[in-house]
C-alpha positions in Angstrom: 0.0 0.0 0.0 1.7 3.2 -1.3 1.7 6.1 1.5 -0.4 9.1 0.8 0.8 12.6 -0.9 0.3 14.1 2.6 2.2 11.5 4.7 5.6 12.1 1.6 5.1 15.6 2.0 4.9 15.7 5.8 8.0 13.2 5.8 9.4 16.0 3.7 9.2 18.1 6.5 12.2 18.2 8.7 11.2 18.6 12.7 14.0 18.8 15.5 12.7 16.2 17.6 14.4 18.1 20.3 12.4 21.0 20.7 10.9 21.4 24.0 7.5 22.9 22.5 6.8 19.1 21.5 7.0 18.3 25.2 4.5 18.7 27.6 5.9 19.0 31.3 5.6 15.7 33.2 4.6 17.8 37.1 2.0 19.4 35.0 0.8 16.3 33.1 0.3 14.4 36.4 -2.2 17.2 37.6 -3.8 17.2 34.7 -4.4 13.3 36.1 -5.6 14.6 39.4 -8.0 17.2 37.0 -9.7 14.0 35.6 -10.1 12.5 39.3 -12.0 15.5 40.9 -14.2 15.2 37.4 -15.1 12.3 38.7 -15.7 13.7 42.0 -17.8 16.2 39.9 -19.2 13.7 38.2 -23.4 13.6 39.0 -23.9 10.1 37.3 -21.6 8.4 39.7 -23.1 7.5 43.2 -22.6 9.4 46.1 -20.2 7.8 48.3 -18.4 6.9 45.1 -17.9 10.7 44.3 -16.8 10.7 48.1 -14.4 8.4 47.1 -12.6 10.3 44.6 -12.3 13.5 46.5 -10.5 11.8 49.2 -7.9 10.2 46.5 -7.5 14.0 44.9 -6.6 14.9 48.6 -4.3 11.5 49.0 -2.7 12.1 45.6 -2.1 15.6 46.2 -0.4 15.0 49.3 2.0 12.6 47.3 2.2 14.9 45.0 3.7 17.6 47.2 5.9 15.6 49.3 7.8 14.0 46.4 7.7 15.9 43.2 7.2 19.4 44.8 9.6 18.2 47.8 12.0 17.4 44.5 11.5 20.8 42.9 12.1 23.3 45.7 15.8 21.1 46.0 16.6 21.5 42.8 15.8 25.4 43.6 18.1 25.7 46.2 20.6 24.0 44.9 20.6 26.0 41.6 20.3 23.1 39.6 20.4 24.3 36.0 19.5 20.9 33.5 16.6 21.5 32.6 13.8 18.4 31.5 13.0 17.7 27.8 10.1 20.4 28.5 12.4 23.3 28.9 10.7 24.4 32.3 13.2 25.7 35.2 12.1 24.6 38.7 11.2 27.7 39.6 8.4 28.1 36.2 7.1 24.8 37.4 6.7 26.0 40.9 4.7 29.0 40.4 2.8 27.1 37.7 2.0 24.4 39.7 0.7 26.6 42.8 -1.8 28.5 40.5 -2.9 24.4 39.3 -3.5 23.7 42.7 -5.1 26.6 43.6 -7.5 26.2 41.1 -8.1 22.2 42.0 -8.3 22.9 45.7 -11.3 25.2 45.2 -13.0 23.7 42.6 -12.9 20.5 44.7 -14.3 22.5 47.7 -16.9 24.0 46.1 -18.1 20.3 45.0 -18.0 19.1 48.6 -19.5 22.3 50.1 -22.0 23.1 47.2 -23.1 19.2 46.0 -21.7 16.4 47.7 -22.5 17.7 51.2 -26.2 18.7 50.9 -26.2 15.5 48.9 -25.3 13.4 51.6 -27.6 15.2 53.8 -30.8 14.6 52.0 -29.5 11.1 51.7 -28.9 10.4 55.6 -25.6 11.5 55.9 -25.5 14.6 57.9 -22.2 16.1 58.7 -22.9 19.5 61.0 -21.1 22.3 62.2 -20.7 22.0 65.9 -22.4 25.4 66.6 -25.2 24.0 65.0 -25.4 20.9 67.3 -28.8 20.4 69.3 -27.8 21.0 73.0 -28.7 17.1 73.3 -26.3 16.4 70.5 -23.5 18.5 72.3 -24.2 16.6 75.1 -23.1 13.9 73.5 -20.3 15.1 72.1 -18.6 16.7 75.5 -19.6 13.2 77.0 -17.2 11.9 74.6 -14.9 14.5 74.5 -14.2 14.4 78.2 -13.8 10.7 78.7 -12.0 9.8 75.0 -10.4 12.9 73.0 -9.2 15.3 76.3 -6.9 12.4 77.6 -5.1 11.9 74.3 -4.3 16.3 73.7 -1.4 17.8 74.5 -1.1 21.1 73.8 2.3 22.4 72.9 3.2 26.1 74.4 5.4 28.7 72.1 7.3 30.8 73.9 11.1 32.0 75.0 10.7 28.9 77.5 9.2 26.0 74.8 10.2 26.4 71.6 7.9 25.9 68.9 7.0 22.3 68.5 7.7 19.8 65.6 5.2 19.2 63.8 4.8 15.8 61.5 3.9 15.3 58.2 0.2 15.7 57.2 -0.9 16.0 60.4 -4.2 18.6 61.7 -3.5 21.0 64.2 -5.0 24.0 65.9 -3.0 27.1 66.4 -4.1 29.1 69.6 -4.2 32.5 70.9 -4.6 32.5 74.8 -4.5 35.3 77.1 -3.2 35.1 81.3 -4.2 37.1 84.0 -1.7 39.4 83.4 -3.9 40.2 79.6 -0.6 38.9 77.9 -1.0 36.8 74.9 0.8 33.7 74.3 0.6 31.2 71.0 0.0 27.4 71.4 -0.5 24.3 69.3 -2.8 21.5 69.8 -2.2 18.4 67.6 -5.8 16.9 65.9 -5.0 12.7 67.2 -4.5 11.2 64.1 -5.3 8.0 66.1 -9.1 9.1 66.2 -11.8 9.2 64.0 -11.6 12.7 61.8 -15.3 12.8 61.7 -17.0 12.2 65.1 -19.9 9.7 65.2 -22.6 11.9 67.5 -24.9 8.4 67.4 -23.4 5.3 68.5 -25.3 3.7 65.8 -23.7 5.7 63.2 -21.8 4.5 60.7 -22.3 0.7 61.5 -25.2 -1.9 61.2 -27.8 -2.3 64.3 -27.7 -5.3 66.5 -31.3 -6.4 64.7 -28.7 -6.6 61.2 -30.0 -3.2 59.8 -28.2 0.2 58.7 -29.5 3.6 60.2 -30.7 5.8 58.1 -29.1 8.3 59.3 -25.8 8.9 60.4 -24.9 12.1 62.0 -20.8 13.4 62.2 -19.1 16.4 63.5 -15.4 17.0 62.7 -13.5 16.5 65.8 -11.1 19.9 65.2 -14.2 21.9 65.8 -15.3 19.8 69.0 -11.5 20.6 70.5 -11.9 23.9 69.7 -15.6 23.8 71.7 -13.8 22.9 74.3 -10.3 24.5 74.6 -10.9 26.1 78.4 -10.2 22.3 79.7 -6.7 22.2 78.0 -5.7 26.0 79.5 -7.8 26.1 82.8 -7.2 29.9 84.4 -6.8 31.1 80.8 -8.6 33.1 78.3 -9.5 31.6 74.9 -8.9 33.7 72.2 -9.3 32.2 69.3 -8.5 28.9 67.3 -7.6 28.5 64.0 -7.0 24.5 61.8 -3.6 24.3 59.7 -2.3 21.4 58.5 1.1 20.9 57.3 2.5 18.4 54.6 6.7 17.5 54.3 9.1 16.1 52.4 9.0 13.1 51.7 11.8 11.9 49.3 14.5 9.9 50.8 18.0 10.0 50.2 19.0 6.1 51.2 22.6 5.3 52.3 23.0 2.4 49.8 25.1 0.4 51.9 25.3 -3.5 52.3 22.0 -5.2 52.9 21.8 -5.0 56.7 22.9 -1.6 56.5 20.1 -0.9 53.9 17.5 -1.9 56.3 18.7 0.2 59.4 18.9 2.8 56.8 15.6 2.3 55.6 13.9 2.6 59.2 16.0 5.8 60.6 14.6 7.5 56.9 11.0 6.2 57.2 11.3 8.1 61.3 13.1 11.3 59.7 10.1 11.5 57.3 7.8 12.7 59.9 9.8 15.9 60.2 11.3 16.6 56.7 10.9 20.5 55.4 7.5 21.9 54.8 6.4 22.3 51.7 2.6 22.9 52.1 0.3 24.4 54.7 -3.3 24.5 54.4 -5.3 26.9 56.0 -9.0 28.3 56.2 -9.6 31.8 54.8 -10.1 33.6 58.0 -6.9 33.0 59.6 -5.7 36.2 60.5 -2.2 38.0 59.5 -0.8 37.6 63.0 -1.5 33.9 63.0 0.0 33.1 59.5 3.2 35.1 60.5 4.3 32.9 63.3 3.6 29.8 61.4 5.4 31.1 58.3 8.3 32.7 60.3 8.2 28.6 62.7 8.0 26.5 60.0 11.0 28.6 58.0 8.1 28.5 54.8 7.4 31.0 52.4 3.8 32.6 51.4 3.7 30.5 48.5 3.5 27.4 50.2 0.8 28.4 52.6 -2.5 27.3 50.3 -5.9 29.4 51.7 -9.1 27.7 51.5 -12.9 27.1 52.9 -14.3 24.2 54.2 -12.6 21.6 56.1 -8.6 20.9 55.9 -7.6 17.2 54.4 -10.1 15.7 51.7 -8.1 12.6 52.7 -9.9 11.8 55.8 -13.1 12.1 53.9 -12.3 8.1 52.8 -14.5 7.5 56.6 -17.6 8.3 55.0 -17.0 5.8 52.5 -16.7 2.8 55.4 -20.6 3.8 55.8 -22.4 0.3 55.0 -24.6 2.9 52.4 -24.5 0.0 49.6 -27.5 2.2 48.0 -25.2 5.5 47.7 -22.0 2.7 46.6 -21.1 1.1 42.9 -23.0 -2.5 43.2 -21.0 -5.2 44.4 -18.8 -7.0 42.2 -17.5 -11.0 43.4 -14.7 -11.3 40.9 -14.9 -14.8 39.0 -12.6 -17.7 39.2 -11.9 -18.9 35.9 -13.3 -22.9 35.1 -9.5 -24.2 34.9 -8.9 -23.4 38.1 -11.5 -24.3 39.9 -9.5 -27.6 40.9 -8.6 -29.3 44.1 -5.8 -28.3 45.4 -4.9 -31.5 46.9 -2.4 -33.5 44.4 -1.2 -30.7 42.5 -4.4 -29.5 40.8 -3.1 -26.1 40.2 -0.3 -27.5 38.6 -1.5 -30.0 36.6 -4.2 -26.9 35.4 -0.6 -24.6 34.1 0.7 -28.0 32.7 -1.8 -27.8 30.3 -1.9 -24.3 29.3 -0.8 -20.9 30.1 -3.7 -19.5 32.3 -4.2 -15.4 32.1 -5.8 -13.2 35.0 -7.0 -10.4 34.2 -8.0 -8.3 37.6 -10.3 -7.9 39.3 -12.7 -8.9 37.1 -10.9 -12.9 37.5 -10.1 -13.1 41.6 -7.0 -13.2 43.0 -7.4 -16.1 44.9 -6.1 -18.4 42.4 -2.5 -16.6 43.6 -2.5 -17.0 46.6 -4.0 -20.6 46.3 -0.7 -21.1 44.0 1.3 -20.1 46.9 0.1 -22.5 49.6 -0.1 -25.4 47.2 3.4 -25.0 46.8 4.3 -24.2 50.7 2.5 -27.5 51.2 3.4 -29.8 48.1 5.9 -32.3 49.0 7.5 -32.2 45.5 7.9 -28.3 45.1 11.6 -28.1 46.4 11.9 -23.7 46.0 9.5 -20.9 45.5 11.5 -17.4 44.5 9.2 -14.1 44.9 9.5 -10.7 44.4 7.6 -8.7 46.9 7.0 -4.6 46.0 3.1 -3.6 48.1 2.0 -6.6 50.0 0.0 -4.8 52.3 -0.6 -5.2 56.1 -2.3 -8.4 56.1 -1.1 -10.6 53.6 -1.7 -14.0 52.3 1.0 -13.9 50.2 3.4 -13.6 52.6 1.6 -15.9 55.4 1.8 -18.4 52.0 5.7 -18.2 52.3 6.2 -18.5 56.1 4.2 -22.0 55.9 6.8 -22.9 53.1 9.9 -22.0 55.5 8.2 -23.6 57.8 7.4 -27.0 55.7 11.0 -26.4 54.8 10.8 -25.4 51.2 13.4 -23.5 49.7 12.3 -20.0 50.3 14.7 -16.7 48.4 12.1 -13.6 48.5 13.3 -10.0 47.7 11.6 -7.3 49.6 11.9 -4.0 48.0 12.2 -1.8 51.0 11.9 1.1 49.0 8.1 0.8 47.3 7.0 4.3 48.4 5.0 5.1 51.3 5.1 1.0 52.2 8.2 0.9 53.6 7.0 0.5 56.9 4.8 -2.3 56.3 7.6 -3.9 53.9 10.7 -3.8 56.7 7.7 -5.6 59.2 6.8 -8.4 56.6 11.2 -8.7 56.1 12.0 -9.4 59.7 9.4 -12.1 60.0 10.8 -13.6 56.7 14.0 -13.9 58.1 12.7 -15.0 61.3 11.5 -17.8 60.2 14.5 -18.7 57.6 13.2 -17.3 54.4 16.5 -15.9 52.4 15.4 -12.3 52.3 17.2 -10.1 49.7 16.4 -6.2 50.1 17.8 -5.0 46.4 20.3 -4.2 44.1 22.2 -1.5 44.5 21.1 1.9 42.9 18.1 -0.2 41.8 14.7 -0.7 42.8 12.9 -4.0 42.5 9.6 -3.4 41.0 8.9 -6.8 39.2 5.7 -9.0 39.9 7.6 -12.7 39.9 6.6 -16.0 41.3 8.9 -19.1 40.7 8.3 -22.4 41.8 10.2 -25.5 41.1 8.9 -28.8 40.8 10.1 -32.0 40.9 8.3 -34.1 38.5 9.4 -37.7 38.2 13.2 -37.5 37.5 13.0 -33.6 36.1 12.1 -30.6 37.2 9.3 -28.4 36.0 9.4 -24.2 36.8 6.1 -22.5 37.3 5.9 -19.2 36.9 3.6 -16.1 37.8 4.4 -12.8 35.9 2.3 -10.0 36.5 1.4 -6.4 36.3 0.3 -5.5 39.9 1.6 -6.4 43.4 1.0 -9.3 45.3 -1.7 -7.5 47.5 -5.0 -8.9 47.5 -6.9 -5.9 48.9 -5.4 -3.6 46.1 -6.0 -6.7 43.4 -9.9 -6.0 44.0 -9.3 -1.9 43.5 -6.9 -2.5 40.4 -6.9 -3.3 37.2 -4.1 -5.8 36.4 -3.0 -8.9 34.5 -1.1 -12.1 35.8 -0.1 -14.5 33.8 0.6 -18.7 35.1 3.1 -20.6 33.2 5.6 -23.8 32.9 6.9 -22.3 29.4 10.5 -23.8 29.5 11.9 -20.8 28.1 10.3 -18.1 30.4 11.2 -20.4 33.4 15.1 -20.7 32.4 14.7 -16.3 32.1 13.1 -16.0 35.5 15.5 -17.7 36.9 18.4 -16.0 35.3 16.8 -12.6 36.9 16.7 -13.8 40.6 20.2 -15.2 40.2 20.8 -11.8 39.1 19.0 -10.2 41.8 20.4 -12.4 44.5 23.6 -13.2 43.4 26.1 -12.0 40.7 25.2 -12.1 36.8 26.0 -10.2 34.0 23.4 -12.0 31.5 22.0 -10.0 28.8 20.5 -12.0 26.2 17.4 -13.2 28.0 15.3 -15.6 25.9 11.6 -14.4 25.9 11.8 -12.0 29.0 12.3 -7.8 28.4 14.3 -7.0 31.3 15.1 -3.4 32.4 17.7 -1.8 32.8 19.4 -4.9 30.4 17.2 -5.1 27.5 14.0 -3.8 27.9 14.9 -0.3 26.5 16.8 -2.0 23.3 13.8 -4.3 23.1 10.8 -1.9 23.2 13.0 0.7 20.8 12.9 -2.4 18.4 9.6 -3.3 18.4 8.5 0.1 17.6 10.9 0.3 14.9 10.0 -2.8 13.2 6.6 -2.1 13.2 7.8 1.7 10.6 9.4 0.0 9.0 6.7 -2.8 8.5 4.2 -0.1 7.6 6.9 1.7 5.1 6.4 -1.7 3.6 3.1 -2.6 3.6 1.4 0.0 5.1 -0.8 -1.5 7.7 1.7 -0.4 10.7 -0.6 -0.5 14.2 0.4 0.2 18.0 -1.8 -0.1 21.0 0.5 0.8 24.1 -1.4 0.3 27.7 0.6 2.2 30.7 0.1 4.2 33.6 2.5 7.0 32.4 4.3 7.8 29.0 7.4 10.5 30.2 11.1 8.4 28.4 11.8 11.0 26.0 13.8 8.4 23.7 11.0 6.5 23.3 8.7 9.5 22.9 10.6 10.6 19.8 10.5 6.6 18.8 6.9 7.0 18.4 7.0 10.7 16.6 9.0 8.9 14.7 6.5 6.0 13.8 3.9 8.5 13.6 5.6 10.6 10.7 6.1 7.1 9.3 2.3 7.0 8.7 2.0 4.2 11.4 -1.4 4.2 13.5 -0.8 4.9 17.2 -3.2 4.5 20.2 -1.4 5.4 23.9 -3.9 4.4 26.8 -2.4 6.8 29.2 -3.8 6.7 32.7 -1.6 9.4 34.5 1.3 11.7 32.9 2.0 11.7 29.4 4.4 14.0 28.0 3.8 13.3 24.6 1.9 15.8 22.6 -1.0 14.2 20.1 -2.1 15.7 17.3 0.8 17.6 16.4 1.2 18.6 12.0 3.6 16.8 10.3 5.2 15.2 14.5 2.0 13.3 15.7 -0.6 13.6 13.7 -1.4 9.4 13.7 -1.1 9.5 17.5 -4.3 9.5 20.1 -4.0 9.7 23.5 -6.6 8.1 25.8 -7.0 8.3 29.6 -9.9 6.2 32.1 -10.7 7.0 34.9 -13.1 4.9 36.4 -14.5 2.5 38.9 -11.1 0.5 39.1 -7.5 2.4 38.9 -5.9 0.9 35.4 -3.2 -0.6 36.2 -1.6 -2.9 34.0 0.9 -2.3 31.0 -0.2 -4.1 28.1 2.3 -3.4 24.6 0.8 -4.6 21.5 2.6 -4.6 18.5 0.9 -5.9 14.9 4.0 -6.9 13.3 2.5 -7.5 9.9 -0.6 -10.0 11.2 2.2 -12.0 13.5 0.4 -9.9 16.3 2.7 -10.0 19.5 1.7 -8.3 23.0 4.1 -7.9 26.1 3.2 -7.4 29.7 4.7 -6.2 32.4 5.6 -4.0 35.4 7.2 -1.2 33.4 6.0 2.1 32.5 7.6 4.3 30.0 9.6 6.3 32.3 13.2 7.1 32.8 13.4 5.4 35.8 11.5 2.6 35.0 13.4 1.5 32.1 16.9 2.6 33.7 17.3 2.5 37.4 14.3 -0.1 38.1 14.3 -4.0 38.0 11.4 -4.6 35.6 10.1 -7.0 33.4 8.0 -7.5 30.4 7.0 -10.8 29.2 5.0 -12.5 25.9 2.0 -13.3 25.4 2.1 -16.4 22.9 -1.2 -17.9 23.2 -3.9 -17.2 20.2 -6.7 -17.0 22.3 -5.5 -14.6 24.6 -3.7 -11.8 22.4 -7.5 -12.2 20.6 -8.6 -11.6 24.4 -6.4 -8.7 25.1 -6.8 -7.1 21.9 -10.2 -7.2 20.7 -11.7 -7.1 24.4 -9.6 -5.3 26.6 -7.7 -2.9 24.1 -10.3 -2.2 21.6 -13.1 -1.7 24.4 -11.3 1.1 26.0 -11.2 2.7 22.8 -14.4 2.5 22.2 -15.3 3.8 26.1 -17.0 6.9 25.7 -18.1 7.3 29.1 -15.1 7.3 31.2 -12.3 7.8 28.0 -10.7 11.7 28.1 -9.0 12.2 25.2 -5.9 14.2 25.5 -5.4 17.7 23.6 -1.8 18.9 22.3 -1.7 21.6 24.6 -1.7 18.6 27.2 -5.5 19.2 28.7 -8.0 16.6 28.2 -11.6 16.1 26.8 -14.7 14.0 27.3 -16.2 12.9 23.7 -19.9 14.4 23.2 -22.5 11.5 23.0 -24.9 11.8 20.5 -28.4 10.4 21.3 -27.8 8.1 18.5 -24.6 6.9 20.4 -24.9 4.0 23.1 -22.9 4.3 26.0 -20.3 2.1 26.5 -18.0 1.9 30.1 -15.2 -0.1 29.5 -15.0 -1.2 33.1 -18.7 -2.1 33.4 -18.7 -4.2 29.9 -15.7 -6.4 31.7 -17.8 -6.8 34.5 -21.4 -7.9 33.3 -19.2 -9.8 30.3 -17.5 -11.7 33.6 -20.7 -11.9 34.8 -22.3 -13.5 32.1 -19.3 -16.0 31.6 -19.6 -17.2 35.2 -23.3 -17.7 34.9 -23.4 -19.7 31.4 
């Protein structure tokens, strides 16, 4: 097929690939991303406690947000860092940009609590109310409670020549307060909200949980315990006057710098950082509009900040904490229930080897959570148990607090299987829970490996090996998401089972070289970063140009959570001046510009946001009818591809590129309730629906098609 006049002439055209005008910046991408979460926050279709739901993960996210990539930018503005990203931005343009972004997001999102969701919720049951508005009955209540739960738990902190002004830790609530003495002097003190207490104050006992008779209350009635302290303020400074009170709450740096020592250094490292955390620099304070000049000066002056990181807004402080609501047993205000499915094959007995004999016959693919995760964790304990699986090898990135997965491998130490797990004690914001699940590994005599060095560890891997008459026989789980079965009903993700020879030899290959010493580059089937996986995915793009110079029919479908590499960005300008058809489903930052005359005019960039967060990497590639599709952990990112252990793996089964393709891929494509697609300036846009046009949510289809399957 011969290309078009346009395409020659475009191809004519020469573009530096370089310029930063064909980059958009990756801080300002990613709140873009937290745009299309307070949408659906916005969102009137959705139900009520779901819309809840995604204002309390705009305040989560931007909490991340500002203690890592702000935390990152005000560093390299210190230090006078001068490189500059692929963008062009200093740190200081991205700074003041970025303030004005969140400005914007932190009122629209209160004026959806204050103006919608809250009167919502209260002509549904759900009645959150101002403690000056509290029936005298109803404060009655709440003193009661007060006086014999919250008032033994405050301290409040004095600032003065004699006490100097207090630490305070990372997003934590407080109350700044103005007192006066019998002498009419006026002194400054601090009160910390207890974090260890429910941010919204059940004024019923009933509230918020099922009666003893097995029935919800209709209503629920809460008051925010920062303004029942604040009712109450003479008990913490008897003898003193009460001024006035005002919320602030303060958000810190986050990044850690990590002494990359030798192991056991790594982990003593690892827990002196995670305690330094709590009292990193400021780099945000939130406070309500009608703090006074007087007030903000001391904190400004105290917590060495400037104005521009003190953020003034209405209504309450921390959208996080709003996630209590959504514990409410309200299943009428909720999404409906989903049980995810376990697929017929492995619905086996586990005694014998019933999983196994299951993967013996064919690869099996997960796709979650509309297939359950328990066929995971059931892989696990058959193999702690099995008296012919000699070794299981794990990587372990976000288990989680309670986890299966890893009580799975303690019964294996215990039944004295060979048990080699690497614990990546630097997954973000889990290190805490990781360093806990490492110590009992080790405990009980599992060979605990915590990283490369310089490297994190973000591959999903499972190896067991099986003796099977006078051979062995590797099984192997590859996925996309963590081994964390709370998170694997939230996510969407893929896992793949398999005793393919040649992906088995590969897996082990990369935990001898993440526990040992190995140099091996040329893995069989595996794309393995930072080894191959950048050479491999710059390949597959490239064939598939110069398949479509060719023959024309050149076709890319590339799943991820972000798109930032700039290598691989110009890869794909590159394919798209080549006349070859790109779709990017994008969930978070994408720094690639669509759309773009004579650069990337073949590209589209897609983004869901929906029920479930998307979550899994899926790479397809046509390659001339010989459709291949990889998997994996990795996103297109710098540090993915260079300074993280990941790994992509092949499909090779028929039925399941079909699967992945024409179900998973081309459905999101054809979502046009939840799909934003992205504009070159780098903002996004809902398609219009016609009423000719029939809905279609991606997320929903995979769920009533599950549903269907499971019932026929």
């Amino acid at each position: 097929m011969a290309e078009s006049d346009e395409q020659v002439a475009l191809a004519d055209i020469h573009v530096d690939l370089n310029d930063p005008t064909l980059y958009i910046n990756r801080e300002l991408s990613l709140l873009e991303f937290q745009r299309r979460v307070l949408e659906e926050a916005q969102d009137q279709s959705n139900p009520l406690l779901e819309r809840v739901k995604f204002l309390s993960i705009l305040g989560s996210n931007l909490d991340e947000f500002f203690m890592v990539r702000v935390a990152g930018l005000r560093k390299q503005v210190l230090a006078k860092v001068t490189d500059l990203p692929k963008d062009g931005m200093t740190a200081a343009e991205q700074l003041a940009i970025i303030r004005k972004v969140v400005l914007d997001l932190l009122t629209q999102a209160r004026k959806c609590l204050i103006s919608d969701i809250l009167p919502n919720l209260n002509k549904s049951g759900i009645h959150i109310i101002n403690y000056a508005r509290l029936t005298a009955h109803q404060k009655e209540t709440v003193k009661d409670y007060y006086k014999k739960i919250i008032f033994p738990v405050l301290t409040p902190l004095a600032f003065d020549p004699g006490h100097p002004f207090p630490h305070i830790s990372n997003r934590s609530l407080n109350l700044a307060v103005l007192i006066k003495d019998q002498n009419k002097e006026e002194h400054f003190a601090r009160i910390k909200v207890p974090n260890t207490l429910p941010r919204l104050l059940p004024i019923k006992r009933s509230s918020g949980s099922i009666r003893k008779d097995g029935t919800v209350p209709h209503h629920h009635y809460f008051v925010f315990i920062e303004q029942v302290i604040a009712a109450n303020l003479e008990t913490l400074f008897p003898g003193m006057q009460v001024i006035e009170s005002h919320p602030f709450r303060v958000v810190r740096d986050a990044d850690l710098v990590i002494q990359e020592l030798e192991a056991d250094d790594l982990l003593e490292s690892m827990e002196a950082n995670v305690r330094q955390r709590r009292f990193g620099s400021v780099v945000r304070v939130a406070i309500n509009e009608n703090m006074p000049s007087y007030i903000r000066k001391i904190l400004i002056e105290n917590l060495e900040i400037g104005r521009n990181e003190i953020y003034s807004i209405r209504g309450p402080l921390g959208l996080s904490d709003l996630m209590q609501l959504y514990q409410i047993e309200r299943y009428d205000l909720k999404d409906p229930v989903y049980k995810p499915v376990v697929p017929n094959m492995l619905k086996v007995d586990l005694i014998d080897g019933g999983i196994f004999y299951a993967i013996e016959n064919q690869d099996i693919l997960l796709h979650h959570p509309y297939d359950s995760f328990l066929p995971v964790i059931d892989f696990l304990k058959q193999a702690a148990h099995d008296p012919d699986v000699l070794a299981i090898k794990q990587t372990l990135y976000r288990v989680g607090r309670r986890s299966p997965v890893v009580a799975a491998l303690l019964e294996a130490a215990e039944n004295n299987k060979q048990v080699a797990v690497l614990v990546e004690l630097k997954a973000r914001f889990d290190e805490e829970s990781n360093i806990e699940w490492a110590k009992k590994l080790e405990h009980a005599g599992v060979h605990v490996i915590y990283g490369l060095l310089g490297l994190k560890t973000h591959s999903k891997i499972t190896l067991v090996v099986r003796r099977e008459g006078d051979a062995i026989r590797r099984y192997a789980h590859l996925g996309t998401g963590n081994y964390n079965s709370v998170t694997a009903q939230l996510y969407e993700d893929l896992g793949l089972f398999t005793c393919d020879e040649a992906i088995g030899e590969d897996v082990t290959d990369l935990f001898n070289y993440l526990t040992g010493y190995s140099d091996k580059r040329d893995y069989r089937k595996l794309l393995v970063a930072p080894i191959n996986l950048r050479e491999g995915m710059t390949r597959l793009i490239q064939r598939e140009m110069e398949n479509h110079k060719k023959d024309g029919n050149g076709r890319l479908i590339l799943k991820m959570n972000s798109l930032v590499d700039p290598a691989i960005i110009q890869e794909l300008y590159k394919a798209s001046q080549a006349g070859v058809s790109i779709d990017l489903l994008v969930r978070g930052i994408c720094c690639l510009r669509p759309g773009l005359k004579g650069v990337s005019d073949n590209i589209r960039v897609t983004s869901i946001v929906g029920r479930f967060l998307e979550h899994s990497r899926i790479y397809y590639f046509y390659n001339n009818g010989l459709e291949e599709i990889y998997l994996g952990s990795a996103d297109l990112m710098p540090r993915n591809i260079n300074r993280r252990v990941e790994a992509l793996f092949p499909i090779q089964d028929k039925s399941m590129i079909r699967y992945l393709h024409d179900e998973v891929l081309l459905t999101y494509l054809a979502d046009n309730v939840k799909a934003r697609h992205m504009n070159p300036n780098g903002t996004y846009s809902r398609g219009k629906l016609s009423p000719k046009d029939k809905p279609l949510n991606s997320q929903l289809w995979l769920i009533s098609k599950r549903q269907r399957m499971s019932e026929s």
